[in-house]
N, C-alpha and C positions, 0 to 999 in steps of 0.2 A: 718689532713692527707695531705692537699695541701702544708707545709712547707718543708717536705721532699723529694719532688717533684721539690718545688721551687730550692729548695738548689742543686740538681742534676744537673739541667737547668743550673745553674748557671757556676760549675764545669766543664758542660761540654763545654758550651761556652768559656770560657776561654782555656780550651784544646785544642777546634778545633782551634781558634784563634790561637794560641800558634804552631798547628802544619800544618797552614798556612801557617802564614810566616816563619818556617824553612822553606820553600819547597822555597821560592821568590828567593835561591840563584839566583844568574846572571843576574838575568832581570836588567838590569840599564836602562837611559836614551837612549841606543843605537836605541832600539823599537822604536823609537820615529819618529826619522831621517830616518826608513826603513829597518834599518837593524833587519837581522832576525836571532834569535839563534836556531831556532829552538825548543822553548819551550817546544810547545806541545806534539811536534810529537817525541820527542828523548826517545830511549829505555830505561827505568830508573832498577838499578841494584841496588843491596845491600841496604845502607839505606832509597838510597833515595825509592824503593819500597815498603822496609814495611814502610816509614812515609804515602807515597801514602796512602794504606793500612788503614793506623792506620786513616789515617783524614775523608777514605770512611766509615769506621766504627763510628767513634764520628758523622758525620754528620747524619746517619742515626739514630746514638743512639740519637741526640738531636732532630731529629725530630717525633721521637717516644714517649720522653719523651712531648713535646710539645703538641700533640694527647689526651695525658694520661689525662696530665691535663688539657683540654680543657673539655675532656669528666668528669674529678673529679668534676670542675667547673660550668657544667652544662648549 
């Protein structure tokens, strides 16, 4: 019963990764030297909201799955 557990873990890792770095647009080297884009703090609108969204969700979904099978595991 731990395999399909495993496999989900797996899936969703990769998603959340995946909807990660969509979000990195813009960040370059500039952060570096001082300058600021504003990253955090800029109001995010249309996709970039629901990817927001969709990565708060995968990361609570992997960290529930990760629970699960700690508790399958024993």
């Amino acid at each position: 019963m731990n395999t399909p557990i495993n496999i989900a873990i797996i899936v969703t890792s990769i998603a959340l990764i995946a909807s990660i770095l969509l979000q990195s647009k813009g960040i370059g080297l500039g952060s570096l030297s001082g300058g600021d884009t504003g990253g955090v703090y800029t109001k995010r609108r249309g996709v970039d909201r629901i990817l927001f969204f969709i990565t708060i969700g995968m990361a609570v979904l992997f960290v529930i799955l990760a629970l699960i099978s700690v508790v399958i595991t024993g």
